[in-house]
C-alpha positions in Angstrom: -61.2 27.1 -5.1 -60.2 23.5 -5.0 -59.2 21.9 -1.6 -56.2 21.2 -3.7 -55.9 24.5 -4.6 -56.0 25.5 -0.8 -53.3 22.9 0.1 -51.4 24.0 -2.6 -52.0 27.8 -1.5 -51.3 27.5 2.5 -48.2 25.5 1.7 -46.8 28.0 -0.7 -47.2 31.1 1.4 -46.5 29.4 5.0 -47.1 32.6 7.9 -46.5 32.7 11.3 -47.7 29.3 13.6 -47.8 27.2 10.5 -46.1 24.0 9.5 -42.6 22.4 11.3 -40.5 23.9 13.2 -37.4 23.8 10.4 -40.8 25.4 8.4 -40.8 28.6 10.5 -37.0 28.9 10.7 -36.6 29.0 6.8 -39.7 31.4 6.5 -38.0 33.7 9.5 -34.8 33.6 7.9 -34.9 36.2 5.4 -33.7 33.7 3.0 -31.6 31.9 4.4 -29.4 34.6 6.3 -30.9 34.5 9.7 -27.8 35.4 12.2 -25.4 33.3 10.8 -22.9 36.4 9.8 -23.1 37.5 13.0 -22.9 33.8 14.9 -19.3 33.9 12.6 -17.8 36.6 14.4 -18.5 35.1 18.1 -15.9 33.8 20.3 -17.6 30.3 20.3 -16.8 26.7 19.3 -20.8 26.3 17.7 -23.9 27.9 16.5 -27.4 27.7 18.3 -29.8 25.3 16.7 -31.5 27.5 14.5 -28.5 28.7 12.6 -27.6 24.8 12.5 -30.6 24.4 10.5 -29.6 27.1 7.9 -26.1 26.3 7.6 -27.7 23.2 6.0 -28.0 25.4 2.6 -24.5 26.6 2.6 -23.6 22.7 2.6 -22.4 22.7 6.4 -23.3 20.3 9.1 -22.6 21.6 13.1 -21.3 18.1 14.2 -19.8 16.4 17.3 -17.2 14.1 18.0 -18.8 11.2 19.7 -15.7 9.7 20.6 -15.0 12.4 22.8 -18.3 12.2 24.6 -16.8 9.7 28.1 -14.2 12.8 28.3 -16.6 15.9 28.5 -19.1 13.7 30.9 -15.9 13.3 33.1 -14.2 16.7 32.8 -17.2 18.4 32.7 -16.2 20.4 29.0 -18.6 21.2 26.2 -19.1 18.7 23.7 -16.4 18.4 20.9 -18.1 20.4 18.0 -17.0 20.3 14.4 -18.2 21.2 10.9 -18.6 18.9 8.1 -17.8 21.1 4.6 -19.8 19.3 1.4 -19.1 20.7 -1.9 -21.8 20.4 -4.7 -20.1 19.0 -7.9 -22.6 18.2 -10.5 -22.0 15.1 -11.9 -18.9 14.3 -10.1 -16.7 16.6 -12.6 -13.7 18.8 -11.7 -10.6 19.9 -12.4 -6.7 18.8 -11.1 -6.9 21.9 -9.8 -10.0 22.1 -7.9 -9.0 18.4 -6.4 -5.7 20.0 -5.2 -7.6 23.1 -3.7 -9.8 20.2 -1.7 -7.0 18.2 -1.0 -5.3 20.9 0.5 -8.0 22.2 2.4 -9.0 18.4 3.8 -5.3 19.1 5.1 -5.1 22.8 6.7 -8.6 22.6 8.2 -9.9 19.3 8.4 -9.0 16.1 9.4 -6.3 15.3 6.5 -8.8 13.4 4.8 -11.1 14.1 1.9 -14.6 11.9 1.5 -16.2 11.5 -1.9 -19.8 11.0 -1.3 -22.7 8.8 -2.8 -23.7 11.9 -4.6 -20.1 12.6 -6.7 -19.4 15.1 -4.3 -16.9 16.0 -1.5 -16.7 16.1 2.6 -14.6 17.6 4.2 -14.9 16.1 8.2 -13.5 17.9 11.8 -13.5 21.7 10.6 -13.7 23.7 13.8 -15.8 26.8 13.7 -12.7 29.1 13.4 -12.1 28.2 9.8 -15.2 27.6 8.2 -15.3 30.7 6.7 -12.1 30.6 4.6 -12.5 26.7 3.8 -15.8 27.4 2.5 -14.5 31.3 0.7 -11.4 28.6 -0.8 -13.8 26.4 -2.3 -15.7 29.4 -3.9 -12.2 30.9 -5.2 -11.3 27.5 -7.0 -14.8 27.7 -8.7 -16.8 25.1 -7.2 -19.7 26.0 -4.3 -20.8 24.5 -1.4 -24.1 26.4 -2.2 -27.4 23.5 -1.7 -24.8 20.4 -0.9 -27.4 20.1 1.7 -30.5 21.5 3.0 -34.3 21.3 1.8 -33.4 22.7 -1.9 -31.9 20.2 -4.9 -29.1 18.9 -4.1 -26.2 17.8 -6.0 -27.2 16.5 -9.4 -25.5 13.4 -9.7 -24.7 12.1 -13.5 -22.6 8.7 -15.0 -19.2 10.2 -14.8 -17.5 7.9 -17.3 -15.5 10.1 -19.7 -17.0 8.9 -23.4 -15.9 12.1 -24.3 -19.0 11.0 -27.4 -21.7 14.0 -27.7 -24.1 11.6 -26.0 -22.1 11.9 -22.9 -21.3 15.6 -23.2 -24.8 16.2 -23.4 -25.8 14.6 -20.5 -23.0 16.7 -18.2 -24.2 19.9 -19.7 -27.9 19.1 -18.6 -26.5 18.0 -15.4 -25.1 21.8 -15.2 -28.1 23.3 -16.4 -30.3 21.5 -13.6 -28.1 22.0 -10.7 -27.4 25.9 -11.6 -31.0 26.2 -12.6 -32.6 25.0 -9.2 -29.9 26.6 -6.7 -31.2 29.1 -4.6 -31.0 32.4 -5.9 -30.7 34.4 -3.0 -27.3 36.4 -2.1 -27.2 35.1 1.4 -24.6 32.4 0.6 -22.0 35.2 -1.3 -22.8 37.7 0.9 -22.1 35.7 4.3 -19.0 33.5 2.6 -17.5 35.0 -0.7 -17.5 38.7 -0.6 -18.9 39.4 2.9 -20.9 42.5 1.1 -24.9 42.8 2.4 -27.3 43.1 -0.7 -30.0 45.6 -0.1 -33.2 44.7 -2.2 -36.7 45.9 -2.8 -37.3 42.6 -4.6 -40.6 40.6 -4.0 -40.2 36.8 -2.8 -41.2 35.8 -6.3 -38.1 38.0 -7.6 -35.9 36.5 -4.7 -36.8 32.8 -5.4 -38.8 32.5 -8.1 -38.6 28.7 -8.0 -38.8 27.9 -4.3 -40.1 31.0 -2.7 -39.3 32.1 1.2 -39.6 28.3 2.8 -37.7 26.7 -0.3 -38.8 23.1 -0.7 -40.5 20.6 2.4 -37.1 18.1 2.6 -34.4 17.4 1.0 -34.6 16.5 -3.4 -32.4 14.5 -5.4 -31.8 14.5 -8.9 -29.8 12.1 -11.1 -28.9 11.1 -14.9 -28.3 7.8 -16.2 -26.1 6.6 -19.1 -28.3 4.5 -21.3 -28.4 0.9 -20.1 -25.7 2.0 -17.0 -27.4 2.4 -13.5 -24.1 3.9 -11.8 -26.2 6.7 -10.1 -29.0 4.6 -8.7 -31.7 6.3 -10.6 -34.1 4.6 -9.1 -33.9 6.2 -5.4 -34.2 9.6 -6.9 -37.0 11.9 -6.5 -36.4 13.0 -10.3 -34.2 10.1 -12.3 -33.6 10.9 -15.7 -33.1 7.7 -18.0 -31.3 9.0 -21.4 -32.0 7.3 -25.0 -30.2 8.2 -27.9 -30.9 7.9 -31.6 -27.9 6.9 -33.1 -24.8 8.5 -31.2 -26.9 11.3 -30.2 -28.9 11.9 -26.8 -32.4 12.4 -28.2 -34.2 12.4 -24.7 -35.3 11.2 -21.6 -37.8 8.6 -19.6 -38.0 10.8 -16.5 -39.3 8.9 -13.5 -40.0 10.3 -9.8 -40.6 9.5 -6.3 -37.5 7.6 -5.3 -36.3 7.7 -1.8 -34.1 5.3 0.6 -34.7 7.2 3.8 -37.4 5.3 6.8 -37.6 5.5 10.2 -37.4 2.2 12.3 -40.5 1.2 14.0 -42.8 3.7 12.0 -44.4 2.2 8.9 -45.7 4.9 7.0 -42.1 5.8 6.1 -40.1 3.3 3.7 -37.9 3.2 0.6 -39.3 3.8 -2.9 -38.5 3.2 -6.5 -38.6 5.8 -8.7 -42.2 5.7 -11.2 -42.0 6.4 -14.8 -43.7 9.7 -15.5 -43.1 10.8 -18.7 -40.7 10.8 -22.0 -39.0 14.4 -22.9 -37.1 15.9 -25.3 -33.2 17.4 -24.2 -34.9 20.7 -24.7 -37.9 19.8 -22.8 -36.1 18.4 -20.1 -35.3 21.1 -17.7 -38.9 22.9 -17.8 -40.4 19.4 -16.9 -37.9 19.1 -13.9 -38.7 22.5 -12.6 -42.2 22.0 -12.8 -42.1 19.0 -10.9 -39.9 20.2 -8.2 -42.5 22.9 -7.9 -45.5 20.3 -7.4 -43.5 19.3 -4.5 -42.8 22.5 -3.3 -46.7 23.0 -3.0 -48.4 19.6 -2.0 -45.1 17.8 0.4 -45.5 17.7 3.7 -44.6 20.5 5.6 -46.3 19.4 9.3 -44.4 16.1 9.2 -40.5 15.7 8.5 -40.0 12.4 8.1 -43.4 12.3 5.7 -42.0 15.4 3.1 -39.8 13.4 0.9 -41.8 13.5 -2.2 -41.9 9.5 -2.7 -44.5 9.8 -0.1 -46.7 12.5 -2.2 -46.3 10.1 -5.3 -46.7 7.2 -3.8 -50.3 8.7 -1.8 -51.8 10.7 -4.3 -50.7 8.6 -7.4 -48.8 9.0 -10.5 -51.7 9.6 -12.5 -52.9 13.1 -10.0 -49.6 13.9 -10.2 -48.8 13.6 -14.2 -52.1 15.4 -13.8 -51.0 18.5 -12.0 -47.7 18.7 -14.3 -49.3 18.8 -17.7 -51.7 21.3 -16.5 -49.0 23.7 -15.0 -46.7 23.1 -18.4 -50.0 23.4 -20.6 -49.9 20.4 -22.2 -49.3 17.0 -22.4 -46.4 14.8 -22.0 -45.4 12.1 -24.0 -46.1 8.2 -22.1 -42.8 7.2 -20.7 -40.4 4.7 -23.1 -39.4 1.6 -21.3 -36.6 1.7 -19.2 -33.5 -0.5 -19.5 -30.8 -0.7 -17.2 -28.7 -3.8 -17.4 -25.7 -3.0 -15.4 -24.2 -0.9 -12.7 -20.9 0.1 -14.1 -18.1 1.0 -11.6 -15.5 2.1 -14.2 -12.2 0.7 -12.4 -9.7 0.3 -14.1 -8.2 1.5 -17.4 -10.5 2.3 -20.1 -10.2 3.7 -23.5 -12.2 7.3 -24.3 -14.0 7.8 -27.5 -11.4 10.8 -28.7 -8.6 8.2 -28.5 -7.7 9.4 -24.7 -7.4 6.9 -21.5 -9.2 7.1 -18.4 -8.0 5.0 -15.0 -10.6 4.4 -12.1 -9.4 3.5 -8.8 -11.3 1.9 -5.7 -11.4 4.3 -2.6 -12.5 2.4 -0.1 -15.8 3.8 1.8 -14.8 7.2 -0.6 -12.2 8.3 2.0 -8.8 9.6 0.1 -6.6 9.1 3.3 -3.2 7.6 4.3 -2.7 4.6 5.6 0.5 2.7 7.0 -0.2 0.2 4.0 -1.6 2.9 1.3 -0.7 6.6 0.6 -3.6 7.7 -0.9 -3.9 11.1 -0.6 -0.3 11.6 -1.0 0.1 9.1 -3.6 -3.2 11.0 -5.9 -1.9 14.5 -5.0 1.2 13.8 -6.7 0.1 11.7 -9.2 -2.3 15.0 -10.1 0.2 17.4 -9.7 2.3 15.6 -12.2 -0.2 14.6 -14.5 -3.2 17.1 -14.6 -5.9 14.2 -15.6 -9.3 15.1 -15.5 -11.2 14.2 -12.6 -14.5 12.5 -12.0 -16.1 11.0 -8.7 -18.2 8.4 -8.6 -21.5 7.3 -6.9 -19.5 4.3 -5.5 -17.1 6.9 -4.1 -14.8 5.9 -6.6 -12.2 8.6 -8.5 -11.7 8.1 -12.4 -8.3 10.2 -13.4 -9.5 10.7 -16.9 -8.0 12.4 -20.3 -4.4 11.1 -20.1 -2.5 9.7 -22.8 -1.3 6.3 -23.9 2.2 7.3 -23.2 1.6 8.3 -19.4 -0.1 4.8 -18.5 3.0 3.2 -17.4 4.6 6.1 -15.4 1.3 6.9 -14.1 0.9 3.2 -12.7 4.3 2.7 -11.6 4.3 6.5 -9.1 0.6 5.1 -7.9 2.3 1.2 -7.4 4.8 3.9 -5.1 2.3 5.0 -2.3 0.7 1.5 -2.3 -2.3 2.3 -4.4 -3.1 -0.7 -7.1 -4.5 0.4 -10.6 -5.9 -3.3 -10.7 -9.8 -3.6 -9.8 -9.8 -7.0 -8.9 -7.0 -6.3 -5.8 -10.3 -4.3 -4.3 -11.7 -7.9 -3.7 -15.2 -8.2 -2.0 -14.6 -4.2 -1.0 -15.3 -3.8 -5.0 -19.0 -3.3 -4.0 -19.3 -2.4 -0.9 -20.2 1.1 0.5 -21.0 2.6 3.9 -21.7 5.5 5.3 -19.8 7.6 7.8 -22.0 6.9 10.7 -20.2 7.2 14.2 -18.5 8.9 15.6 -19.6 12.6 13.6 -23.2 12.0 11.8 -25.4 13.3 14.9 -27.6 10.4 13.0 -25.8 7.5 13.4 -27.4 4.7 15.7 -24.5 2.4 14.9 -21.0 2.1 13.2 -21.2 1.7 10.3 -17.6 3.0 7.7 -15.2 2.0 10.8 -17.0 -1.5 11.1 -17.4 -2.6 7.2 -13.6 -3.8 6.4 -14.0 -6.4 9.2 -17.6 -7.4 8.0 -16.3 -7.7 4.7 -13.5 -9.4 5.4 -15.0 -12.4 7.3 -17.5 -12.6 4.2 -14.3 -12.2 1.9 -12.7 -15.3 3.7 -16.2 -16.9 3.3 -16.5 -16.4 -0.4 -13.1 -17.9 -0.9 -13.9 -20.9 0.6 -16.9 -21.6 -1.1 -15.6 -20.9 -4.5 -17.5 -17.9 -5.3 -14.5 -15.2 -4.8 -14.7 -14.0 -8.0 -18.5 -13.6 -8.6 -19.4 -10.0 -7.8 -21.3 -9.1 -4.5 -22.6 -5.6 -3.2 -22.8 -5.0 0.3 -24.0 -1.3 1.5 -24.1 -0.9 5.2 -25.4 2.6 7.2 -25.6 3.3 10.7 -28.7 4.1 11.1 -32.0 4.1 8.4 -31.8 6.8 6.7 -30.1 4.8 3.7 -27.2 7.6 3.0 -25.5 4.4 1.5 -28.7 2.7 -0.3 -28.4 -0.3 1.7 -32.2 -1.1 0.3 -30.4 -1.7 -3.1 -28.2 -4.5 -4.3 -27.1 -7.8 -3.2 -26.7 -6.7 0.5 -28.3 -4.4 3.2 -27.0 -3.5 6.4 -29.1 -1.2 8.3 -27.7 0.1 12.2 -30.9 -0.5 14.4 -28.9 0.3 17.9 -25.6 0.3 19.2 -23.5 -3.0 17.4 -27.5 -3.9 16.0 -28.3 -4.1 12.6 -30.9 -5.6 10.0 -30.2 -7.2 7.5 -32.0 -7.0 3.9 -31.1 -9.5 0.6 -33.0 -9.8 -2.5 -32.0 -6.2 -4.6 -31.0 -7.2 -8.1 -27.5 -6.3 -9.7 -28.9 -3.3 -11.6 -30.4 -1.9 -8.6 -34.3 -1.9 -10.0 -35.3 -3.8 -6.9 -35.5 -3.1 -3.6 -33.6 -5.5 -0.9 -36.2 -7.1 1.5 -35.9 -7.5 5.5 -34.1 -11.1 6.2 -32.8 -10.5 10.2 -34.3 -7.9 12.7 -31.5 -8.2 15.0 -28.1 -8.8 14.1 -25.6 -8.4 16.4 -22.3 -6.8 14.7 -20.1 -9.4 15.6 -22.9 -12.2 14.2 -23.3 -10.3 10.5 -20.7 -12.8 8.9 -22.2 -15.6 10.5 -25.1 -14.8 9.7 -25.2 -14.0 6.3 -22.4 -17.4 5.8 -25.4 -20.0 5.6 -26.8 -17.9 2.9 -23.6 -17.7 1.2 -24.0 -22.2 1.1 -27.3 -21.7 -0.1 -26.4 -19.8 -2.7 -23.6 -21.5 -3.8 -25.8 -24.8 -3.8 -28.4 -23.8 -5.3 -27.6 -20.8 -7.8 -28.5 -21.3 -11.1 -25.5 -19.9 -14.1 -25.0 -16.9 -13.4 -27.4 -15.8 -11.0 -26.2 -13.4 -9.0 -26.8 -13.6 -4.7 -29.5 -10.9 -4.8 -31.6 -12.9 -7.6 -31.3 -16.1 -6.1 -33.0 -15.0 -2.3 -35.4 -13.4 -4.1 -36.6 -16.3 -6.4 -36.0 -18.4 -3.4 -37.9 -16.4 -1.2 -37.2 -15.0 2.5 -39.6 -17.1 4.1 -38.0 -20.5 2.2 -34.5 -18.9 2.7 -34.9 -18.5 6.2 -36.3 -22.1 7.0 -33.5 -24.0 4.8 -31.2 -21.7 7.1 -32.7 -23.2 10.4 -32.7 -26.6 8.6 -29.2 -26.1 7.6 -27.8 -25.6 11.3 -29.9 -28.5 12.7 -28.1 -30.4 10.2 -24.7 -29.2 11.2 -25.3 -29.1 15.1 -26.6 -33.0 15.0 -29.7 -31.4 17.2 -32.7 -33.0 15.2 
């Protein structure tokens, strides 16, 4: 036996005293049901930590409020739990339905907001204990699933939600389905503990149970997306599979599959970083989902299961080597794959605005700021979409900028449709979104248990300053993407685009310049340590530089990195000597 085949071997079949400690809760579990039935039924405001780890795969996070923390250290109270609820919604499709069902859950249970996440799904945030069951039983009724929106399975698969309505683009949702349904975890824990309550008595072997991921399902968390030829809307590059779609003619012919992407690092620790995605291979549609199975299962059986923060697979790719791993795929399928076509991506489309479908329909995308559908004193915009939804029935598609596209509505309902949004504050014109167009953040403080900094409460001030900035040099109208997370785990991909903020410590950041508008190029470090209040002024000199010194065109992330950070960063020092007179 090979020492890969003995790696591949103890890692497959994990016993007793072997691998993580996550490792030995998932292989205790009995697939995924440990006590969390019974931890449903108690009289309690939480679950004990090893349940917290399996709630994972039912798309539940056991959260506190952090806010709250100076009032239990005074009174003495337990801390302020709460559930975060993520529903998996492959590609970012649903119905007007299923968005009202959400919407009116985000009401009853949570915190009267809904949050469409970087993946095209949804959050909802501050369900107590109490009501999880029958938010998460809702969400099952209305046809979607919460089912592997987290958790160390595949997770949502994310796919460019514009609404062609072509057979290209149909094609591409229906593989979408086919990979999400195909890699979900087969066991009837989730049904049993949140649909239908029933227990499931089997005699079947692991391999009948999960086939695909077996007792201790996969080492970390995988992500899976589809791009629309030449349209890099879902980041394919920081996924662990991406697939890149070509067609011949008007038809989807195939894919340029590429693996090993991953924004997630740990400050301070250098053997963990973010990856691009490698091109592995070119596949046919029909090929497509036998090639992604097979290489979820090469992860499944050489990640790393001792170390969490080494088990993304970017790390196994990037260590052992495309050419082991293309290796280790064509000898599981039997044969060999095709050399990867070249890979063009030209643009990351954010479909705002109204665009014209391929069947003659209409589609409208509106900015959400940070993806959170709330109401404001200024905007109503969960009212405002409820009952422009109710009204209408569009189509509905979320984005990975955490954007909403209202899709499939007729010429005639343009005007009435703008005029009820115009109502409840909410502009159908992309432009009003100003520098907020392309930025993201995560939610950070005060819920993610994560967070080292603020990170969704503290971007509209950032931005602002940088808004007022951009004005004033002239460049207001020349698009600029700013991601910021609180803390480096990259939720946000803050290692892509123009712009990277990354929380460090409380009101600490870095900061990281150089991605390219398509997002095929990671940003690079600029600042360490960035105090919150000093990010505009920081980031302003660049902002001169750039203007100065930008050839046509050239957008901020191409110019710093044909400038370079170490030239960047001395014309920066020059450039306040200059100003402060201090030579």
């Amino acid at each position: 036996m090979s020492d890969d085949e003995k790696t591949m071997n103890n890692l497959a079949d994990l016993g007793p005293g072997v691998g993580s400690k996550v490792e030995q809760i998932k292989f205790e579990s009995n697939y995924l049901r440990g006590q969390l039935a019974e931890e449903l039924t108690e009289d309690t405001t939480h679950f004990p930590e090893q349940q917290v780890q399996l709630l994972k795969f039912s798309g539940i996070y056991q959260q506190e409020d952090r806010d709250a923390r100076h009032i239990r250290r005074t009174s003495g109270g337990e801390k302020a739990y709460q559930f975060m609820v993520r529903s998996r919604i492959p590609g970012g499709v649903l119905t007007a339905e299923q968005y009202l069902v959400e919407d009116e859950l985000a009401t009853r249970y949570a915190n009267d907001t809904l949050r469409i996440t970087t993946r095209q799904g949804f959050q909802l945030h501050g369900v107590l204990k109490g009501n999880l069951h029958e938010a998460v039983r809702s969400i099952n009724e209305a046809l979607l699933s919460t089912l592997a929106a987290c958790g160390d399975v595949n997770r949502n698969v994310m796919a460019c939600p514009a609404p062609r309505a072509n057979q290209a683009q149909t094609k591409i949702e229906e593989v979408a389905h086919q990979i999400a349904t195909h890699l979900a975890p087969r066991s009837g824990a989730y049904h049993e503990i949140w649909v239908d309550g029933e227990q499931i008595d089997t005699i079947e072997t692991p391999q009948d149970v999960e086939p695909i991921y077996g007792p201790t399902y996969l080492p970390r968390k995988f992500k899976i997306g589809i791009a629309y030829p030449g349209d890099n809307c879902v980041d394919i590059y920081t996924q662990d599979i991406g697939l890149v779609a070509y067609l011949e003619g008007e038809s989807l012919a195939g894919f340029t599959i590429l693996i090993g992407g991953g924004m997630g690092m740990t400050h301070g620790k250098a053997e963990t970083y973010p990856r691009l995605g490698t091109p592995l291979c070119d596949v046919t549609v029909e090929e497509a989902l036998l090639v992604v199975e097979t290489i979820v299962t090469v992860q499944r059986d050489f990640g790393d299961r001792q170390n969490r923060k080494h088990a993304r697979m970017k790390y196994l790719v990037e260590e052992r080597g495309i050419e082991w791993f293309l290796a280790e795929v064509e000898r599981r399928l039997g044969y060999t794959l095709r050399e990867p076509r070249p890979v063009i991506l030209h643009d990351v489309e954010d479909h705002l605005g109204w665009h014209r479908q391929d069947d003659g329909h209409w589609f409208l995308g509106l900015h959400v700021e940070n993806g959170r559908i709330k109401d404001t004193p200024t905007m109503r915009m969960k009212t405002g979409l409820r009952h422009a939804i109710e009204q209408f029935r569009p189509g509905i598609r979320l984005t990975g900028q955490q954007n909403i596209l209202l899709t499939d509505l007729d010429h005639t309902q343009r005007g009435q449709l703008e005029a009820l949004l115009n109502e409840y504050g909410i502009s159908t014109d992309p432009k009003a979104a100003g520098a907020y167009r392309f930025a993201m953040a995560c939610p950070a403080l005060p819920t993610c248990g994560l967070a080292l900094a603020e990170a969704e409460r503290a971007l509209p001030e950032v931005v602002r300053q940088i808004e007022v900035d951009l004005h004033a040099l002239g460049l207001a109208d020349v698009p600029l993407s700013i991601r910021m997370t609180g803390c480096p785990n990259g939720c946000a991909r803050p290692y892509m685009g123009d712009i990277g903020i990354v929380g460090r410590t409380k009101d600490v950041y870095k900061i990281y310049i150089g991605g390219d508008w398509a997002n095929t190029r990671l940003t690079t470090l600029y600042a360490p340590s960035v105090h919150l209040n000093d990010l505009p002024s920081t980031i302003h000199p660049l902002l001169v530089l750039w203007r100065d010194g930008r050839v046509p065109e050239e957008t901020f992330g191409d110019f710093c990195h044909r400038v370079g950070i170490e030239q960047l960063q001395a014309q920066v020092k020059e450039q306040v000597v200059v100003e402060t007179g201090s030579r």
